[in-house]
Kinemage of the C-alpha trace (Angstrom):
@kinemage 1
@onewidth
@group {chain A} dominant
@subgroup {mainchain}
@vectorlist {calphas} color= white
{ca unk a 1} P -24.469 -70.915 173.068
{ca unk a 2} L -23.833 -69.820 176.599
{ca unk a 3} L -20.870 -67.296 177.577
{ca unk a 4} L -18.259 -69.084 179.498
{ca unk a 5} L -18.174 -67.394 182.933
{ca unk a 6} L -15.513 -65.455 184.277
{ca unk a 7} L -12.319 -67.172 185.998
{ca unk a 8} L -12.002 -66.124 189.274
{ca unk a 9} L -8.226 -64.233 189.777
{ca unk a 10} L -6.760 -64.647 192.692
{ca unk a 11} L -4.874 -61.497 192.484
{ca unk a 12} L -7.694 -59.332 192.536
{ca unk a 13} L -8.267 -58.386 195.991
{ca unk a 14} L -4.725 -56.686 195.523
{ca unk a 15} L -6.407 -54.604 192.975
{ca unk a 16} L -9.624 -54.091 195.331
{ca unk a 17} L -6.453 -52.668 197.950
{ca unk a 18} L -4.722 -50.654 195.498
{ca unk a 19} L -8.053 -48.769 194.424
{ca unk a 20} L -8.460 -48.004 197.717
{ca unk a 21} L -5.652 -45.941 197.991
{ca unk a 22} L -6.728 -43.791 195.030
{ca unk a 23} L -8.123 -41.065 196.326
{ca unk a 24} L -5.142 -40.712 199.269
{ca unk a 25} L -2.745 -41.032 196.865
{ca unk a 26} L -4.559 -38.077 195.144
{ca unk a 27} L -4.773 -36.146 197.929
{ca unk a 28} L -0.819 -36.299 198.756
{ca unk a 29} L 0.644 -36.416 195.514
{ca unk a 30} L 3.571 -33.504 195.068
{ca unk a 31} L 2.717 -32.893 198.922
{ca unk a 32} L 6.402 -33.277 201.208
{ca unk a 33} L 5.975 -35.318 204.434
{ca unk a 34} L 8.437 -35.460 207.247
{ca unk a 35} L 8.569 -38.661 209.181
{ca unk a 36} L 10.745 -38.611 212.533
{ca unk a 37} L 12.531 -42.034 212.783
{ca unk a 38} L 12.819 -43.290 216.248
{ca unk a 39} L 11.907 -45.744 218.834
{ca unk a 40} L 12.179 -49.426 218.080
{ca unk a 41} L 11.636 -48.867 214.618
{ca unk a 42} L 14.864 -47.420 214.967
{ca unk a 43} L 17.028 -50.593 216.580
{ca unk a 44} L 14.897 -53.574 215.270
{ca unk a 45} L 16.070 -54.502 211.679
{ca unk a 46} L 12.759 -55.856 210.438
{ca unk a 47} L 11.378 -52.416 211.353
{ca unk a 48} L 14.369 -50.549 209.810
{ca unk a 49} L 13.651 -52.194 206.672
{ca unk a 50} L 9.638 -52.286 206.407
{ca unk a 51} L 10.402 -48.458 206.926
{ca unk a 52} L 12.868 -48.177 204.677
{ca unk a 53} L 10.445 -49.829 202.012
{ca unk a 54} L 7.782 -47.465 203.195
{ca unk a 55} L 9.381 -44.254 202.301
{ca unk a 56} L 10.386 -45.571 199.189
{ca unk a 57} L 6.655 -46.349 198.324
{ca unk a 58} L 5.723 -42.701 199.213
{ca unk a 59} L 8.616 -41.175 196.531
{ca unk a 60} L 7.345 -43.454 194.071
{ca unk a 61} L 3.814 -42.878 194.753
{ca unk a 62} L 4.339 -39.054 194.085
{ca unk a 63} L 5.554 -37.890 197.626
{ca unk a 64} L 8.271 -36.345 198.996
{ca unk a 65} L 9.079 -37.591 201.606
{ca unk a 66} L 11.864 -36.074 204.703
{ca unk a 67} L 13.744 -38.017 207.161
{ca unk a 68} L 14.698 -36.463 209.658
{ca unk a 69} L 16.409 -38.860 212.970
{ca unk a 70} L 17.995 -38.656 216.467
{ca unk a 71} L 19.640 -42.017 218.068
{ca unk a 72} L 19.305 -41.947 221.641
{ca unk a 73} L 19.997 -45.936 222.176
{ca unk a 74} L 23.145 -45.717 219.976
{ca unk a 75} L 24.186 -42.432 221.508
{ca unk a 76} L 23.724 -44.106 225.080
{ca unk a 77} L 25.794 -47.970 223.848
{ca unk a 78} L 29.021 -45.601 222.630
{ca unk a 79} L 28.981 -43.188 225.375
{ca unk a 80} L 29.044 -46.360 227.445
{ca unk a 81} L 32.114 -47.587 225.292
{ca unk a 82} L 33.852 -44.856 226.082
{ca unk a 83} L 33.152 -44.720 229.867
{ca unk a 84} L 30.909 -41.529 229.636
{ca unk a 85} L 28.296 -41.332 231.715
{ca unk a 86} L 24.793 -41.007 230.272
{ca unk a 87} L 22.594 -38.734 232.447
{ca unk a 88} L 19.069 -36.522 231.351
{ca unk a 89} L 17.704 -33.386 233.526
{ca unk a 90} L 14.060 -32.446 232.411
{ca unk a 91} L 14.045 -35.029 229.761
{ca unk a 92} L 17.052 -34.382 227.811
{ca unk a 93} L 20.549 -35.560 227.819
{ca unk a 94} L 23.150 -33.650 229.309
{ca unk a 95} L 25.779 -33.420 226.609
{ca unk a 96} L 29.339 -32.570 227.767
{ca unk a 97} L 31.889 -31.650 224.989
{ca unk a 98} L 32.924 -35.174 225.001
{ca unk a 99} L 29.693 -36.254 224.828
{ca unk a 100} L 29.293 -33.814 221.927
{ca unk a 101} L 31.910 -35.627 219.933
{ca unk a 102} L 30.201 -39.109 220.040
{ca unk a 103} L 26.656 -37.695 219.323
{ca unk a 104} L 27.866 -35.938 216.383
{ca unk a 105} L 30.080 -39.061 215.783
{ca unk a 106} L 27.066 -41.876 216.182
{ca unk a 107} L 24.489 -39.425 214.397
{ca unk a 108} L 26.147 -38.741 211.164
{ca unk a 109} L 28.581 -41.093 211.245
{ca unk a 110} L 26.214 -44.547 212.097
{ca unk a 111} L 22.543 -43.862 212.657
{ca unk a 112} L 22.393 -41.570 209.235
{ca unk a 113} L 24.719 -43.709 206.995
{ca unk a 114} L 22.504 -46.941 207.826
{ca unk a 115} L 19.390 -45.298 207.121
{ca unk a 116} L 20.682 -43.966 203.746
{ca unk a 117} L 22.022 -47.686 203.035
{ca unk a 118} L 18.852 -49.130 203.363
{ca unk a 119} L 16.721 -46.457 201.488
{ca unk a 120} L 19.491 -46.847 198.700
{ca unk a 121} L 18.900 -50.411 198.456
{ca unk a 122} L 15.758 -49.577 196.310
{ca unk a 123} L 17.778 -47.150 193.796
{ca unk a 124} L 20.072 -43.856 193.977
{ca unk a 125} L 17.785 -41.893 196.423
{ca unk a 126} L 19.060 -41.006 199.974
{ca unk a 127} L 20.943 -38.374 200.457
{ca unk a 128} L 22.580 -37.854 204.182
{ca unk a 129} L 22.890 -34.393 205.760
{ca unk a 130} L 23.023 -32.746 209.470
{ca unk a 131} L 21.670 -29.685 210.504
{ca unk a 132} L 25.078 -28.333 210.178
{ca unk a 133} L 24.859 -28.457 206.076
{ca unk a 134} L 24.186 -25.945 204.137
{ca unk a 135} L 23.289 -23.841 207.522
{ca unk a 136} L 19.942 -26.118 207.395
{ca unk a 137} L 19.520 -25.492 211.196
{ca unk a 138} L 20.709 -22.573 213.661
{ca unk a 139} L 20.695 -22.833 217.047
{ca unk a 140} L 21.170 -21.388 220.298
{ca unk a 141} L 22.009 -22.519 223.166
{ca unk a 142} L 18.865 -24.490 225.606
{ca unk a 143} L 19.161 -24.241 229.288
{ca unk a 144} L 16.396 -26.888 231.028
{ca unk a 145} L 13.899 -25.455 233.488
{ca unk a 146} L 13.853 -27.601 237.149
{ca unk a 147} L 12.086 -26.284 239.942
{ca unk a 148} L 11.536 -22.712 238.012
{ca unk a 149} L 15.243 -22.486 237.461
{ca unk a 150} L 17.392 -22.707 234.571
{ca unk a 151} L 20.000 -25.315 234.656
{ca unk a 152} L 22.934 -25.704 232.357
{ca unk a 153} L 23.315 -29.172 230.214
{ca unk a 154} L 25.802 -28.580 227.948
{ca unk a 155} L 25.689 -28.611 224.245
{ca unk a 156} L 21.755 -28.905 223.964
{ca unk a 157} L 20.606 -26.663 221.195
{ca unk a 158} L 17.039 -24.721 220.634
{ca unk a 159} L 16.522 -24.069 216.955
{ca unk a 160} L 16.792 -20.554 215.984
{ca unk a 161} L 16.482 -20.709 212.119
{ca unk a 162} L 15.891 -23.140 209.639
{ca unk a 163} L 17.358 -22.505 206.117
{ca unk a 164} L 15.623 -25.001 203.839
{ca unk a 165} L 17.298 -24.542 200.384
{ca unk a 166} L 19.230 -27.360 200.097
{ca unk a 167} L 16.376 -29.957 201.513
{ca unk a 168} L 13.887 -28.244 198.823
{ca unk a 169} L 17.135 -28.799 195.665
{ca unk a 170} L 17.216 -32.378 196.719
{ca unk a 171} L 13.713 -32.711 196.776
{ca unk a 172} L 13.195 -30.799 193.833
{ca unk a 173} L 15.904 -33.675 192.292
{ca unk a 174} L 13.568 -36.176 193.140
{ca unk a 175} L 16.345 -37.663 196.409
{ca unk a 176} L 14.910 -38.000 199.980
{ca unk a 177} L 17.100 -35.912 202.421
{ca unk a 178} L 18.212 -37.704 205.895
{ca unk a 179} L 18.727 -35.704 208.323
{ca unk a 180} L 20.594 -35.829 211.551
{ca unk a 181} L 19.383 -33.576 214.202
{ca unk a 182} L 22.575 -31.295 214.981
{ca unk a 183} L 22.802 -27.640 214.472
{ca unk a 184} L 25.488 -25.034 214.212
{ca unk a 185} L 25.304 -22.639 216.556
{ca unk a 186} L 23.967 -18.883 215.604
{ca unk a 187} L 26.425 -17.038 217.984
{ca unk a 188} L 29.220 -18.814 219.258
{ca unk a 189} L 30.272 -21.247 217.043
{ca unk a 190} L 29.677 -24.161 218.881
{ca unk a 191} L 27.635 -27.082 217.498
{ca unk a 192} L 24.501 -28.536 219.339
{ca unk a 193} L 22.381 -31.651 220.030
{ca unk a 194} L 19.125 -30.892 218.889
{ca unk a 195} L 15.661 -33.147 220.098
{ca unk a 196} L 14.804 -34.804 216.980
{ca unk a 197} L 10.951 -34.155 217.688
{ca unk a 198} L 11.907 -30.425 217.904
{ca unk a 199} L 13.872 -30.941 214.638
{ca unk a 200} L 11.591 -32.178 212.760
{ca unk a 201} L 8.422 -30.175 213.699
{ca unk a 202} L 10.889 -26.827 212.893
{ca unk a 203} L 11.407 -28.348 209.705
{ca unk a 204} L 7.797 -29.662 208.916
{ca unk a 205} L 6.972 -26.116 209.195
{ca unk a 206} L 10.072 -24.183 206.965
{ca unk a 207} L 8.928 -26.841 204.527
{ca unk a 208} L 5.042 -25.533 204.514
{ca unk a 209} L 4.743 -29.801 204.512
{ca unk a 210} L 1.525 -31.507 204.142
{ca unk a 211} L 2.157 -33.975 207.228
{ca unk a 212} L 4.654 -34.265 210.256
{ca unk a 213} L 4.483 -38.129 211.039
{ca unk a 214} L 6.386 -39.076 214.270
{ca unk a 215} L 7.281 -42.369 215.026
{ca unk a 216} L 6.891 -43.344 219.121
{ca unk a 217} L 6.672 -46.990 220.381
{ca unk a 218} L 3.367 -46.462 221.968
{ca unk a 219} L 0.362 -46.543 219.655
{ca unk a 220} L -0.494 -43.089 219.875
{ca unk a 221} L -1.929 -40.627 222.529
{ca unk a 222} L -3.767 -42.486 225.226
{ca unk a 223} L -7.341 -40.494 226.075
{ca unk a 224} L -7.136 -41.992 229.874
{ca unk a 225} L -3.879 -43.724 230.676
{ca unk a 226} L -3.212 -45.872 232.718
{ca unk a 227} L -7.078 -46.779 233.355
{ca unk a 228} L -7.413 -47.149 229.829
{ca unk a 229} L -5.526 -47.735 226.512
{ca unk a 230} L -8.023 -45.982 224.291
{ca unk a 231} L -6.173 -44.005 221.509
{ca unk a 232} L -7.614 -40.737 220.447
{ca unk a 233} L -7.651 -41.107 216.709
{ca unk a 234} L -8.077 -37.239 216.221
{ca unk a 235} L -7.922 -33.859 218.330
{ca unk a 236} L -7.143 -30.581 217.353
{ca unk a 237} L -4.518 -28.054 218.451
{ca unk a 238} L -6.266 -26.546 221.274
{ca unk a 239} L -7.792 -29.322 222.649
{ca unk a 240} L -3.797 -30.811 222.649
{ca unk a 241} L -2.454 -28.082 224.673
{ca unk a 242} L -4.717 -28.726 227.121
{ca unk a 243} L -3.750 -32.206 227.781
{ca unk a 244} L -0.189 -31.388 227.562
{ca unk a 245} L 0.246 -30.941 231.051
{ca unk a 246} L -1.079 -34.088 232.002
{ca unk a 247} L 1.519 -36.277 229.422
{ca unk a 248} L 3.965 -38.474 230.356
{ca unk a 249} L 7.593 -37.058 229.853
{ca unk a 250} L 8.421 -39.298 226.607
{ca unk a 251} L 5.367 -37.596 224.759
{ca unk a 252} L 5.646 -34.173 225.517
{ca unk a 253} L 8.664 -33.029 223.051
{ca unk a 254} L 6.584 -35.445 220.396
{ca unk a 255} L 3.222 -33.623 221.135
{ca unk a 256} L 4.763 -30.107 221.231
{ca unk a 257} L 6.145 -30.639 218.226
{ca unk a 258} L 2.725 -31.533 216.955
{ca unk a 259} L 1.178 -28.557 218.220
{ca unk a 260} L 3.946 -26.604 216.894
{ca unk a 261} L 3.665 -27.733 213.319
{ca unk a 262} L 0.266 -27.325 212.961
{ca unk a 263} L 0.171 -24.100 214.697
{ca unk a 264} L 2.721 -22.934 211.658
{ca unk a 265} L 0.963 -23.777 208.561
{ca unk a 266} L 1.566 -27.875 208.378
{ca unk a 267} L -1.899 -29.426 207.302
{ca unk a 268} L -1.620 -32.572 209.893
{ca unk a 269} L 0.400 -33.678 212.439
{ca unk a 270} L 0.488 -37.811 213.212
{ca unk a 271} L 1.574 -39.449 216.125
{ca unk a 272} L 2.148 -43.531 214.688
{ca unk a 273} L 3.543 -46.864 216.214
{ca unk a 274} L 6.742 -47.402 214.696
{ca unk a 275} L 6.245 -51.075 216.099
{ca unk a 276} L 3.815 -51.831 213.378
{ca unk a 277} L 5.276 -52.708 210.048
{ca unk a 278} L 4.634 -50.441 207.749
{ca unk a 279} L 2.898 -48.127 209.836
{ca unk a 280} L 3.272 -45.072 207.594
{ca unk a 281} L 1.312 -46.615 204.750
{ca unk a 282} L -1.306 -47.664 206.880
{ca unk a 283} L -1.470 -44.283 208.414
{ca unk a 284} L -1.200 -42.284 205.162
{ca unk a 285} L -3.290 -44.428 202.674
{ca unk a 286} L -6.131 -45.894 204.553
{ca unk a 287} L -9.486 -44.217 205.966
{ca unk a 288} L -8.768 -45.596 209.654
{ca unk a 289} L -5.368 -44.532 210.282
{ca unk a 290} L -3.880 -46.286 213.130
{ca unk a 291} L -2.288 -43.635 215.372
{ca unk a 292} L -3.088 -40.201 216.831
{ca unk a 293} L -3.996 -37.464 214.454
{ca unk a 294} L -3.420 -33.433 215.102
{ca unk a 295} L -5.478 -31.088 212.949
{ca unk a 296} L -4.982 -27.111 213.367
{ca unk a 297} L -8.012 -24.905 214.708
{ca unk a 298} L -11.133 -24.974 212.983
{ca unk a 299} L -10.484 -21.278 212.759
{ca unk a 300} L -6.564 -21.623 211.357
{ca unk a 301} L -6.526 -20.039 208.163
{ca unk a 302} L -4.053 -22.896 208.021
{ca unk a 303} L -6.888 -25.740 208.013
{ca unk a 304} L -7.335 -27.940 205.318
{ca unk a 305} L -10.384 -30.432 204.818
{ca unk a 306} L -8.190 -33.381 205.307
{ca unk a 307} L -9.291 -35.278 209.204
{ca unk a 308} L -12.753 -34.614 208.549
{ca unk a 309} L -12.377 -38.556 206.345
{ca unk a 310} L -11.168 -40.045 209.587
């Protein structure tokens, strides 16, 4: 008597899928990862919610993950509400004490407390925090360089110190910290609007994190743009500083802070399209990737074996 033969399941090419993440969910398990929120992942509420979901996944996969967020749209729509002028010199907003107020205000008061809504939707996780908390971030204050000469824009901040403790007891409680990119200042009391990319490549690094993933709306770094929309999938740290020069404004405080984190003992930096849903699964669970990838030195005691799959 014949064996009857094996009824085809439908569901198995999820399984096929969820093998396939095996060996990356391996690799990162217990590893922290800070993701930068920004970008029109950032204002469109599909996004906000297939991101949401996604750093979810990584807590329950084992991770733990970091938020850390600016808001320049939202910063820009209530300074416009309140008749303040938005205006940037070298790529960064000129923030007057007023302007100060509704940062902080739209930060920690909107941007943060939506974030932490929607991650909370999928159980008691998020936990919201500035810079400010728990001294979390120092800073001093940043004067921009035009034309070789240092020009004064208000309450901009350059991170000074980074005191991690309370980000590691949250993680170490199994909560995802969210984290809005002000800092106290070291010396005079005053408190600053810190670049987000600079924020969260600073704390990538107190962190000693596995991966610094920063969200852009472009879908990575272009090897010859505008002649050609070829994305380098991988580069090291060197070969990044050289092209730095040559970047378009947007990138630059993104790609230093790559080069910075890696540079400092974080394994990989990744530059993703926060217009893709679920982008950071794609980038952190699949042998392709689908964004720009920053590995330290061949010679950085730092390196790790990780791009070499890519």
């Amino acid at each position: 008597m014949s064996q009857p033969t094996a009824r085809k399941h439908t569901a198995l090419p999820k399984a096929r899928i969820l093998i396939e993440a095996l060996p990356w969910l391996t690799r990162h398990h217990g590893k922290t990862v800070v993701i930068k929120f920004g970008g029109n992942a950032m204002v469109d509420d599909e996004l906000k919610a297939a991101f949401a979901q996604d750093v979810v996944f990584l807590r329950h996969a084992g991770l733990r993950p970091v938020v850390v967020h600016g808001g320049g749209p939202q910063i820009s729509a209530q300074l416009d509400r309140h008749g303040l002028v938005s205006e940037f010199k070298a790529g960064l907003r000129v923030t007057t004490d007023e302007a100060m107020d509704v940062v902080r205000m739209v930060l920690a008061g909107q941007v943060q407390r939506e974030l932490v809504g929607l991650l909370n939707r999928h159980g008691p996780l998020a936990v919201g925090m500035t810079g400010e908390d728990a001294h979390l971030m120092s800073a001093t204050k940043h004067f921009a360089e035009i034309d070789g000469e240092q020009v004064d824009i208000g309450r901009v901040g350059q991170i000074t110190e980074i005191d991690t403790g309370a980000v590691q007891a949250l993680l170490d409680d199994g909560r995802i910290p969210v984290v809005s990119s002000i800092a106290r200042s070291a010396d005079d009391g005053h408190v600053y609007n810190v670049n987000a990319d600079t924020a969260a490549a600073a704390l990538a690094a107190a962190l000693g994190a596995e991966t610094l993933m920063v969200l852009t709306d472009v879908e990575g770094l272009y090897a010859d743009w505008p002649n050609s929309d070829e994305v380098i999938s991988k580069l090291t740290a060197s070969e990044l500083e050289k092209l730095l020069p040559e970047l378009a404004s947007g990138m630059v405080p993104k790609m230093e802070g790559c080069l910075y984190a890696v540079r400092n003992g974080v394994t990989t930096a990744r530059v993703i399209d926060g217009r893709v849903q679920h982008s950071i699964l794609l980038e952190i669970f699949t042998d392709e990737g689908i964004g720009t990838m920053v590995l330290p030195d061949p010679d950085n005691k730092n390196n790790k074996a990780e791009g070499a799959d890519r």
